[in-house]
SERO-4910 file (N, C-alpha, C, O; in steps of 0.05 Angstrom, whole numbers):
BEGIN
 pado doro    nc1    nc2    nc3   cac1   cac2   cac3    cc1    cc2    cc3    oc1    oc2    oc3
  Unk    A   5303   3937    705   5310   3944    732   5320   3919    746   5310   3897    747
  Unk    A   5336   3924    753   5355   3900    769   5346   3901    802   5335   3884    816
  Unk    A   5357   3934    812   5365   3939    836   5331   3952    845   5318   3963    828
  Unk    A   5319   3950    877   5298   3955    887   5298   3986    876   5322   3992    875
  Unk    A   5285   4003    869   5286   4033    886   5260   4048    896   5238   4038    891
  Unk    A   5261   4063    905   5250   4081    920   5228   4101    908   5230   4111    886
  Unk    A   5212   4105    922   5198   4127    898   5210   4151    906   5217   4156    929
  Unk    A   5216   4174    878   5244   4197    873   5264   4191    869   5279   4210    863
  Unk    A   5275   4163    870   5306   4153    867   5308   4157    836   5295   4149    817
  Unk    A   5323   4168    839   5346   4174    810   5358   4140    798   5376   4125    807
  Unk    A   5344   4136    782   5355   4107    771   5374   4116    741   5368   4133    724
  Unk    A   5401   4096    743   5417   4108    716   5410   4081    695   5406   4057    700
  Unk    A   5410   4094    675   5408   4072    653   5431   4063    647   5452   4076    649
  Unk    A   5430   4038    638   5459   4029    631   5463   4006    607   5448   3989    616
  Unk    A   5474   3994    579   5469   3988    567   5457   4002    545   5465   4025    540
  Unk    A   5433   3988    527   5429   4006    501   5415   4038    505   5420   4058    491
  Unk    A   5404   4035    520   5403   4063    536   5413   4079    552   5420   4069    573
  Unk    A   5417   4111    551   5434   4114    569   5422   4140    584   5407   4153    569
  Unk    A   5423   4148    603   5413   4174    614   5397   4168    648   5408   4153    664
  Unk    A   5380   4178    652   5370   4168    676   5335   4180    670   5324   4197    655
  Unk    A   5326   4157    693   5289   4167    706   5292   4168    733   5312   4159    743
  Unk    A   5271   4182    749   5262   4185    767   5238   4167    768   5219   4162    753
  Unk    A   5247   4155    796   5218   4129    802   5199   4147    810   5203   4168    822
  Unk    A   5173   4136    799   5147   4158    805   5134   4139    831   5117   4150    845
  Unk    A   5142   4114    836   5135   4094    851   5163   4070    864   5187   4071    858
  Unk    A   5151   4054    879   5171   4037    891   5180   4016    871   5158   4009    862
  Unk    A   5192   4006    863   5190   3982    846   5217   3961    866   5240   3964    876
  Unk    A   5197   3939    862   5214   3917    877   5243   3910    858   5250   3926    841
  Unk    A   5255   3890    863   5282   3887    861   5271   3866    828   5253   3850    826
  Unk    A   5281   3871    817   5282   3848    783   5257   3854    770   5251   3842    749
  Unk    A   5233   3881    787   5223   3887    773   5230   3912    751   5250   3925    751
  Unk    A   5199   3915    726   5207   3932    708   5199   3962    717   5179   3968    729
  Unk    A   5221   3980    708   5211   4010    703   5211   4017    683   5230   4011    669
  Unk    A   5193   4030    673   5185   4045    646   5210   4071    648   5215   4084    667
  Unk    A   5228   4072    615   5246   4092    612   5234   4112    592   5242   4134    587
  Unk    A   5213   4098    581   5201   4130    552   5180   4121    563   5174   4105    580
  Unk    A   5161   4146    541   5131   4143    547   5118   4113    531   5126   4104    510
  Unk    A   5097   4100    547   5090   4085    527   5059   4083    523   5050   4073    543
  Unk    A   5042   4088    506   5017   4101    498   5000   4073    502   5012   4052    497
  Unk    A   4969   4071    512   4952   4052    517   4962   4035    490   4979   4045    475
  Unk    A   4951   4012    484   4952   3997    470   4978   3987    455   4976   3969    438
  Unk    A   5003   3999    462   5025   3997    449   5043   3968    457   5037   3959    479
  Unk    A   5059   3955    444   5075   3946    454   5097   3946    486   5110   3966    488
  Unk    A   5099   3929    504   5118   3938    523   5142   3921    512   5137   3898    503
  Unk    A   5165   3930    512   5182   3911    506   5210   3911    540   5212   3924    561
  Unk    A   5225   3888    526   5245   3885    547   5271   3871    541   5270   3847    539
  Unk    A   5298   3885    538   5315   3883    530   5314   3874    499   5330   3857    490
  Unk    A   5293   3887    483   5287   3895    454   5272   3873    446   5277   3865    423
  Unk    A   5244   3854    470   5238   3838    460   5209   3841    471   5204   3839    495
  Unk    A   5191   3846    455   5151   3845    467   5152   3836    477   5167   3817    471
  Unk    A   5137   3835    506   5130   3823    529   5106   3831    537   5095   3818    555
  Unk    A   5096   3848    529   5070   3856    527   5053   3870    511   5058   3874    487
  Unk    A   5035   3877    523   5017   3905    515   5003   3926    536   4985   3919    551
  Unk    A   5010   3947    536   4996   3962    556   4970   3973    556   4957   3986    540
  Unk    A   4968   3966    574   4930   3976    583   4930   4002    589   4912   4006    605
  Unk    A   4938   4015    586   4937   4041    589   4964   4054    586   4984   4041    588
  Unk    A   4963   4091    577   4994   4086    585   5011   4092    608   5004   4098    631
  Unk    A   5031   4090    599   5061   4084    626   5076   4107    613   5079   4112    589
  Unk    A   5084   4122    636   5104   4140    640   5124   4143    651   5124   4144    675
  Unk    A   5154   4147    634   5174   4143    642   5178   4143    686   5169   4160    701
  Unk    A   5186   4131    689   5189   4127    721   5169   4108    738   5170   4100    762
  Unk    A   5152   4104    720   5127   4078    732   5142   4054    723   5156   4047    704
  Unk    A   5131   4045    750   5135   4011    756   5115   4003    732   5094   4015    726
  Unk    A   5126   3975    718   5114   3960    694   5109   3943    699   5128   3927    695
  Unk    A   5087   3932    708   5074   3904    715   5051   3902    699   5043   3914    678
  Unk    A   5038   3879    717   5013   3870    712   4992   3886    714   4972   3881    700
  Unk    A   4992   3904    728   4967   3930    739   4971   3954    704   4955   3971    696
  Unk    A   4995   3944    694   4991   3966    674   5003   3957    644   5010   3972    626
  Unk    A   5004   3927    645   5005   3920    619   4996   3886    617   4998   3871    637
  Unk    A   4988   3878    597   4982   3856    595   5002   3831    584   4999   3828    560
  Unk    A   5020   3814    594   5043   3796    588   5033   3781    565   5010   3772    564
  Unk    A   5047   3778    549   5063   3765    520   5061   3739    529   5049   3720    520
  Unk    A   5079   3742    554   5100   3715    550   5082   3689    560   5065   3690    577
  Unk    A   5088   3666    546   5074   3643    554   5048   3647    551   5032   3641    569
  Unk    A   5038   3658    527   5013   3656    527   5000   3641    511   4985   3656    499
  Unk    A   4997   3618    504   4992   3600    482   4963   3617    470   4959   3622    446
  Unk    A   4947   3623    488   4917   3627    488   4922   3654    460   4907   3656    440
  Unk    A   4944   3672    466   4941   3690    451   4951   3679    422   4936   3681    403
  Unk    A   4980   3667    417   4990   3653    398   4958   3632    373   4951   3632    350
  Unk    A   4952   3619    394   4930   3604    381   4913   3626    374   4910   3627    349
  Unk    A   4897   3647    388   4880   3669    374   4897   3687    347   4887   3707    337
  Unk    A   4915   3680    342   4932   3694    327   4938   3679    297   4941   3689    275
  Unk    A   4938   3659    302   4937   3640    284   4909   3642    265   4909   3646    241
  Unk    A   4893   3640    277   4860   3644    271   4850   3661    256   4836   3657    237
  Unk    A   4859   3688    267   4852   3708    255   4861   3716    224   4885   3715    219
  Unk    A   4840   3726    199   4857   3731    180   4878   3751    171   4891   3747    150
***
């Protein structure tokens, strides 16, 4: 999501996806919207790259933050627990 929208705004996809969602909520401007379903514990990705994991799941037209997934990025804490494990 580039552009702010509205909750009910018709958002078009553009790039490797194509088709449209309906915002189920407001999502600010450079934030993410969920375009498929994505099931508790799954991967979130973004422009085909993990950025997370979701805590529950997300349905196409929900705003994708912190309230509903847990960030990847910069996490040394997880990288080091990852290493560890066999």
């Amino acid at each position: 999501m580039i552009d702010p929208a509205r909750e009910g705004d018709t958002c078009f996809l553009q790039g490797e996806g194509s088709g449209q969602v309906v915002a189920r909520q407001d999502v600010a401007f450079g934030h993410k919207i969920c375009i498929s379903p994505i099931p508790l514990g799954a991967n979130v990705l973004k422009y085909g790259q993990v950025i997370g994991r979701a805590t529950r799941a997300i349905a196409p037209g929900e705003h994708a933050h912190v309230h509903n997934f847990d960030s990847a990025r910069a996490r040394g804490d997880l990288e080091e627990r990852q290493e560890t494990q066999p």
